[in-house]
C-alpha positions as CSV (number, residue, x, y, z in Angstrom):
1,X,37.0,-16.2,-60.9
2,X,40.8,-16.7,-59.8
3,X,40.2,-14.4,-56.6
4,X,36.9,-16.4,-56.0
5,X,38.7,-19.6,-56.4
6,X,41.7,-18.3,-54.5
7,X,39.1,-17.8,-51.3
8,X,37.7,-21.0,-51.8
9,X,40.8,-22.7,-51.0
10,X,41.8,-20.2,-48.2
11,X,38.1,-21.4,-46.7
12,X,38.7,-24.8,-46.8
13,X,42.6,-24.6,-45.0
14,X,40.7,-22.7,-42.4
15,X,38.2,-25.3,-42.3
16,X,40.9,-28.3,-42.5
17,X,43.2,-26.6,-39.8
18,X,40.2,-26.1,-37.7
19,X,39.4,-29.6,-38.2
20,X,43.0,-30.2,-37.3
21,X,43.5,-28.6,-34.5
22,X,40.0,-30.0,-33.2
23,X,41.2,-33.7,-33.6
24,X,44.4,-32.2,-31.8
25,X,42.4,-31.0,-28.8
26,X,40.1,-34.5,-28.7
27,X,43.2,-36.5,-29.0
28,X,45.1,-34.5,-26.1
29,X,41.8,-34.7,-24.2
30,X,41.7,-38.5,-24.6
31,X,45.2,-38.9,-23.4
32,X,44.5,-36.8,-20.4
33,X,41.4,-38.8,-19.5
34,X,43.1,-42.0,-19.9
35,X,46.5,-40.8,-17.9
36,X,44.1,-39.6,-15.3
37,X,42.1,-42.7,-15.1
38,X,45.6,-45.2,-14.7
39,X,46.4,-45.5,-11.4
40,X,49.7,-47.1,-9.7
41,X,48.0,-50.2,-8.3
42,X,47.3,-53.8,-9.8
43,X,44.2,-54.7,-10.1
44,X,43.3,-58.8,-10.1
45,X,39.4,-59.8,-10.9
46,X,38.8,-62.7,-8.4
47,X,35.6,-65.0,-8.2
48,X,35.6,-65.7,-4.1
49,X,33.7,-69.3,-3.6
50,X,31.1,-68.8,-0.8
51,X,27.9,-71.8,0.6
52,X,25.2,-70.2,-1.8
53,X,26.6,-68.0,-3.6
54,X,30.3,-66.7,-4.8
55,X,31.0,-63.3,-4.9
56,X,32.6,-61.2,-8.3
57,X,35.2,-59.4,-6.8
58,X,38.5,-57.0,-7.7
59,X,41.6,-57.2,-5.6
60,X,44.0,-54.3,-5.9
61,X,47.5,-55.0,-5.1
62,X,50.6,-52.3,-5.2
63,X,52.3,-51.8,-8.1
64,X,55.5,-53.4,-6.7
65,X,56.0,-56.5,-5.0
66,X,55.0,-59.5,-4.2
67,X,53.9,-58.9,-0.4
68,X,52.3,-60.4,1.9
69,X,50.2,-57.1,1.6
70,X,47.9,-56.2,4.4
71,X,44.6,-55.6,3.6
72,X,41.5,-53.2,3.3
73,X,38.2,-54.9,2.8
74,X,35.6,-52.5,1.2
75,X,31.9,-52.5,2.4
76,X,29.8,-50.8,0.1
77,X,26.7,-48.2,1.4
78,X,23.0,-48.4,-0.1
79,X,22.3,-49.5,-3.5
80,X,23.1,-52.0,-6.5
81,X,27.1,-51.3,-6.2
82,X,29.6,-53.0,-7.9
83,X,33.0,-53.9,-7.0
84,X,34.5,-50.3,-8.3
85,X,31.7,-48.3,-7.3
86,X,31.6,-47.1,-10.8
87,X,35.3,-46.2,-10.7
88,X,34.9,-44.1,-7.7
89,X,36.8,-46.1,-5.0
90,X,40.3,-46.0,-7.7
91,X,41.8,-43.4,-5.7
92,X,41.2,-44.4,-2.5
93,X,42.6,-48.2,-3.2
94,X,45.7,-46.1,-5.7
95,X,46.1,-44.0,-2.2
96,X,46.1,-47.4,0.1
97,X,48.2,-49.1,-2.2
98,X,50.9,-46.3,-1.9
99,X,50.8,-46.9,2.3
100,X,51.9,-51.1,1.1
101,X,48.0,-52.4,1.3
102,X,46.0,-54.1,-1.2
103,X,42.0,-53.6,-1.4
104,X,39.2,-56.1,-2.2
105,X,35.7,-55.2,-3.0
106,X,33.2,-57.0,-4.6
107,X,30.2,-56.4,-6.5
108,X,26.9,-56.7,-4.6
109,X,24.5,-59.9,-5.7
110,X,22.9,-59.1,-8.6
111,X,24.9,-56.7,-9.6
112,X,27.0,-56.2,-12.9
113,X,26.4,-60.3,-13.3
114,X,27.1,-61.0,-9.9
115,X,25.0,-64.0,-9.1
116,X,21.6,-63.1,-6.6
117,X,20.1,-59.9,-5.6
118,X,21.1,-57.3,-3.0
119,X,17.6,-56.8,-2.1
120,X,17.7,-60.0,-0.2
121,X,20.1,-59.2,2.4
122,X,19.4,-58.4,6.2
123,X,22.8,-56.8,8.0
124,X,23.5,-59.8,9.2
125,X,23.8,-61.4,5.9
126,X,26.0,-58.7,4.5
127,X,28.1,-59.3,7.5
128,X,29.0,-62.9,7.0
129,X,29.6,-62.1,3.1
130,X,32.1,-60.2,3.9
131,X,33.7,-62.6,7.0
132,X,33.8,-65.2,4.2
133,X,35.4,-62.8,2.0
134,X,38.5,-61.8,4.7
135,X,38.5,-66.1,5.4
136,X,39.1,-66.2,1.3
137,X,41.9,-63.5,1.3
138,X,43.6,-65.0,4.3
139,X,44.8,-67.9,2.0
140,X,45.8,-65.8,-0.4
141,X,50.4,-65.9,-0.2
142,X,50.2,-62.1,-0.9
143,X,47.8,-61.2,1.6
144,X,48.8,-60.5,5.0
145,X,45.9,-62.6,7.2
146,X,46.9,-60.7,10.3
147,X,46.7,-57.0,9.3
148,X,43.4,-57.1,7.9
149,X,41.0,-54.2,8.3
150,X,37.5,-52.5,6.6
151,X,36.6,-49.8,5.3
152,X,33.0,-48.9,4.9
153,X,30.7,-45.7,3.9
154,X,27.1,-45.1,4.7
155,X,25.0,-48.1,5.2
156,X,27.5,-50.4,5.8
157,X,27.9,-48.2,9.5
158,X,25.6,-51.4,10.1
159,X,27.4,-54.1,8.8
160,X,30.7,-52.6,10.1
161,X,30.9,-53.7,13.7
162,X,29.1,-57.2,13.0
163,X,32.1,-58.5,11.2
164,X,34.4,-57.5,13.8
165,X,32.1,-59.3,16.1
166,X,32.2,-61.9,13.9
167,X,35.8,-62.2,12.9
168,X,38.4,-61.5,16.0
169,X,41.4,-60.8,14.2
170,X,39.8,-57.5,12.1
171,X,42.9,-54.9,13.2
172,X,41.1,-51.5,12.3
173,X,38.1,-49.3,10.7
174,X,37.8,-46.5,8.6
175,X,33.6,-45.9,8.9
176,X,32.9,-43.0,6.4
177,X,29.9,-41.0,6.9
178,X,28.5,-44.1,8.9
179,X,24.8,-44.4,9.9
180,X,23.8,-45.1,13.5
181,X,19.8,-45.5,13.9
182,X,17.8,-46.5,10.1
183,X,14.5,-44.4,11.7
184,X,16.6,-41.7,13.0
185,X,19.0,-41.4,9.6
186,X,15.2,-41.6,7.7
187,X,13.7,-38.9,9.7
188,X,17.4,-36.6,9.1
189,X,17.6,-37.3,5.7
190,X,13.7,-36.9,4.6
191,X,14.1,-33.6,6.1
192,X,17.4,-32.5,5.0
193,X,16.7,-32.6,1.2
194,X,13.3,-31.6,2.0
195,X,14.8,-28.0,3.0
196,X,17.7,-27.9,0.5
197,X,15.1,-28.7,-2.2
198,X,13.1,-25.7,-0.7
199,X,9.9,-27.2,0.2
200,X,7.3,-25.3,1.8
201,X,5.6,-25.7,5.3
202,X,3.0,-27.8,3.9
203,X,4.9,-30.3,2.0
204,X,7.0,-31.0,4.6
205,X,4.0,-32.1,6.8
206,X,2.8,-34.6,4.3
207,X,5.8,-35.9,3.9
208,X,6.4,-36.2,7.5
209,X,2.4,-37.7,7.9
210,X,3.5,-40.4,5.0
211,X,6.5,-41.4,6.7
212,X,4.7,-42.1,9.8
213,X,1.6,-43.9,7.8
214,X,4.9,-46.3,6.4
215,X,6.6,-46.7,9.5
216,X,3.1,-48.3,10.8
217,X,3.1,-50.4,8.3
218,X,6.7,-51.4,8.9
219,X,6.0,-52.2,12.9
220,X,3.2,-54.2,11.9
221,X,4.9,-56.1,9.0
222,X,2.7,-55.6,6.1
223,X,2.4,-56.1,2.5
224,X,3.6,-54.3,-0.2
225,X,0.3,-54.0,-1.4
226,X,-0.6,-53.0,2.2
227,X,1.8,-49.5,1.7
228,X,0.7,-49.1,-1.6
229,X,-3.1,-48.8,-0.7
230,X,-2.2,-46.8,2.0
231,X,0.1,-44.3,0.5
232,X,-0.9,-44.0,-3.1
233,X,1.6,-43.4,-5.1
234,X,4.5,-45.1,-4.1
235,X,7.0,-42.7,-5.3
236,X,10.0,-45.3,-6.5
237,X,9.3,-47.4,-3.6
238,X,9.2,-51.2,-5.2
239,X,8.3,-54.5,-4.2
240,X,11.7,-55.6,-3.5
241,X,12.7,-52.4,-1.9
242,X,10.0,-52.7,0.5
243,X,10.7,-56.0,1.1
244,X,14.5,-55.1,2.1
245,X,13.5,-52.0,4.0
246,X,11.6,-54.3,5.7
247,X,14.2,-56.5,7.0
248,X,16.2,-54.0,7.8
249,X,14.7,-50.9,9.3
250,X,15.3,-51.8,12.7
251,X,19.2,-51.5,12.2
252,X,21.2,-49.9,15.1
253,X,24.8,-50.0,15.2
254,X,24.7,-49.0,19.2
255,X,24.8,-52.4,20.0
256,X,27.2,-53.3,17.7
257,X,29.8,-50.6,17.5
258,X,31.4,-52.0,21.1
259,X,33.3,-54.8,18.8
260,X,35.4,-51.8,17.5
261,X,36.8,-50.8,20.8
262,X,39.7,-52.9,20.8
263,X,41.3,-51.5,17.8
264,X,42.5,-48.4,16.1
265,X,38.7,-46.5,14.4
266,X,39.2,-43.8,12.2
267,X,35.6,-41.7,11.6
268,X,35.7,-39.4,8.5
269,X,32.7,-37.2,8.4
270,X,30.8,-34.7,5.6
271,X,29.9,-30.9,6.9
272,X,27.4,-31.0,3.9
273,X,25.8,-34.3,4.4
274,X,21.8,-34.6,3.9
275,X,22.2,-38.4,4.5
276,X,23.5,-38.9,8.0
277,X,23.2,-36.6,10.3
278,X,26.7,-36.3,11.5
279,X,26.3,-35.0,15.0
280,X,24.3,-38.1,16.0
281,X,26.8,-40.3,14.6
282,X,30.1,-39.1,16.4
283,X,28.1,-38.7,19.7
284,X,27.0,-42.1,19.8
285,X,30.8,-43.1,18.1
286,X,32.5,-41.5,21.2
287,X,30.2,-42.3,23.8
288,X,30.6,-45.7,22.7
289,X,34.2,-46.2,21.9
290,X,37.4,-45.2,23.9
291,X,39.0,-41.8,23.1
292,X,42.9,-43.1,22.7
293,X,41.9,-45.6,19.7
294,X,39.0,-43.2,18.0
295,X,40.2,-40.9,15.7
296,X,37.7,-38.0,14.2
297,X,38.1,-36.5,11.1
298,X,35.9,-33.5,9.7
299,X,35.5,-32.5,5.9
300,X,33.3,-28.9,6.4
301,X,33.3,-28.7,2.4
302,X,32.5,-32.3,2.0
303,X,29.4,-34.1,0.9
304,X,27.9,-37.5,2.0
305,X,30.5,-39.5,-0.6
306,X,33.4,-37.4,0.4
307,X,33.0,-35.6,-2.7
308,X,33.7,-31.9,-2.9
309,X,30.7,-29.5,-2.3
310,X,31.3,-27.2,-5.5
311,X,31.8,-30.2,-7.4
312,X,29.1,-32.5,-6.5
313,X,26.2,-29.5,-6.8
314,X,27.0,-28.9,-10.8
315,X,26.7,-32.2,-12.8
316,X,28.9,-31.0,-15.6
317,X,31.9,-30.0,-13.5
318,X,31.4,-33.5,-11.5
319,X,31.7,-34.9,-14.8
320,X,34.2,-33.5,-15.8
321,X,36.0,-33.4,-12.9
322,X,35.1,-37.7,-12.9
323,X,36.6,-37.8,-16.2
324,X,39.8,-35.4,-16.3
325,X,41.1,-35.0,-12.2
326,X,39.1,-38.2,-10.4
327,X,41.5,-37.5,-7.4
328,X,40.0,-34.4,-7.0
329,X,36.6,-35.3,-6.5
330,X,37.4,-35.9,-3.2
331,X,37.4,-33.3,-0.1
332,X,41.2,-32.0,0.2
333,X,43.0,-34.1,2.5
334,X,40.3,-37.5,2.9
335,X,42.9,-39.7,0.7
336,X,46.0,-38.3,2.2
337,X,44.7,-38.6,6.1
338,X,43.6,-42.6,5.2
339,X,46.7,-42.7,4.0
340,X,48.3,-41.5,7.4
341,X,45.6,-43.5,9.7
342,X,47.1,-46.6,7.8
343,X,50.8,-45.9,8.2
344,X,50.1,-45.2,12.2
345,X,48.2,-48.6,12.2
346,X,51.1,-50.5,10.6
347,X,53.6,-48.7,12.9
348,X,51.5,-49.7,15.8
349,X,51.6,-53.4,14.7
350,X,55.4,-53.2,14.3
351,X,55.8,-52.2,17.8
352,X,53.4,-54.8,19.1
């Protein structure tokens, strides 16, 4: 009975240090997670007052100082984003705010309370959001109102080059994987994950037939209930999504990007990116803007968001990675080389 007794309590130390040591682990996961996830920046939640409708916004300022900072505006790609992207853009404004510039972003309407609904927007509309936006910083004492620049991924290759038509004193552009032609990007992208998913022969004509039954529909401005009769099942496609593709899908930046040319563009591009077809993009970007003031940069092991290829493909290390090393969700050298582009702009305006 002692010796029984005796391993009793020898079971339950193992168990307690087990225990132990497991609450050890958690707790020196925790503190990793959370050192990870502080970056050395100042973040300020701002409500900017706009005709119609305000915007929810976060402005991130350098740790130190009290500026006048310039500035990076953020323009978000495709979807219900809000002003942190989910956390994701924290490096990149930690990164900026290390070159001396602060960052402001905002969530889209509708989103995370933000008053209206994304869905309603044209490019044009996302445009003058974000002129009134830059008119709102410029008042600000610790923004800089005449070193302002964007930066922009995806969709927002549209809106881009309409707010520096719109707003003259925009001093530079960092366009991440930027999209050129909406029917062009659809064809590219339908196809892309079409062949990484491994469809056959077959599929990838319906799919192709489909696309040109909606595009009809499109040219001819009809109904959602029009697409839907004609399509069947409409495959995620919603009411309000149709109604934005709508206004939108005749989006070209060719005729826009010209406002860049008098200022320094830097063009950061994915080798593994189904979204935009890349080639397309930096033909028509240096074609249409001079040579001196475009920059290119190439990420071969890069996805669409920038994110590492060998991350991105296996949802537990993307989470973890998220969670633990969020700097190194991004392709080796993207933050660093932003970093750069904005320290040759700011020596560029100090010779000026």
């Amino acid at each position: 009975m002692a010796l029984k007794g005796a391993l009793r309590r020898r079971k339950v130390r193992i168990v307690l240090a087990t225990l132990a040591a497991l609450v050890v682990m958690a707790a020196g996961l925790g503190g990793l997670v959370v050192w990870q996830n502080t970056y050395d920046l100042r973040e300020e939640v701002v409500t900017i007052p706009r005709v119609g409708q305000t915007l929810e916004g976060v402005l991130a300022l350098p740790k130190h100082g009290k500026g006048p900072f310039p500035l990076v505006v953020f323009v978000h790609g495709d979807g219900p984003v809000d002003a942190t992207h989910d956390t994701f853009y924290r490096p990149i404004w930690e990164s900026f705010a290390r070159a001396g510039y602060a960052s402001l972003s905002w969530s889209k309407p509708g989103v995370k309370g933000a008053p209206g609904d994304w869905l309603d927007q044209s490019m044009d509309d996302r445009a003058q959001e974000a002129v009134d936006a830059i008119a709102w910083a410029r008042q600000r004492p610790d923004v800089d109102g005449s070193r302002i620049g964007l930066w922009g991924a995806s969709q927002a290759g549209w809106v881009l080059p309409k707010i520096a038509a719109k707003d003259p004193g925009i001093r530079f552009t960092i366009a991440v994987s930027p999209a050129i032609n909406w029917h062009r990007q659809g064809r590219y992208n339908l196809l892309a994950e079409l062949r990484r998913d491994g469809a056959s022969d077959t599929e990838i004509t319906a799919a192709l037939r489909r696309r040109e039954t909606g595009l009809e529909l499109l040219r001819r401005g009809a109904s959602y209930g029009e697409y839907v009769r004609a399509v069947g099942d409409p495959q995620g496609m919603t009411a309000a999504r149709w109604r934005f593709i709508s206004e939108n899908h005749t989006a070209d930046a060719s005729a826009d990007l010209p406002a860049l040319r008098r200022m320094p563009v830097l063009l950061v591009l994915a080798g593994h990116d189904v979204n935009v077809d890349t080639a397309d993009t930096e033909a028509t970007y240096r074609r249409l803007l001079p040579a001196p003031a475009l920059r290119v940069a190439h990420y071969p092991d890069a996805t669409h968001g920038l994110v590492k290829h060998d991350v991105e493909n296996s949802s537990l290390r993307l989470t973890l990675t998220a969670l633990c090393t969020p700097r190194a969700l991004f392709a080796d050298g993207f933050l660093d080389d932003q970093r750069r582009f904005l320290a040759s702009v700011s020596t560029q305006g100090a010779k000026r």
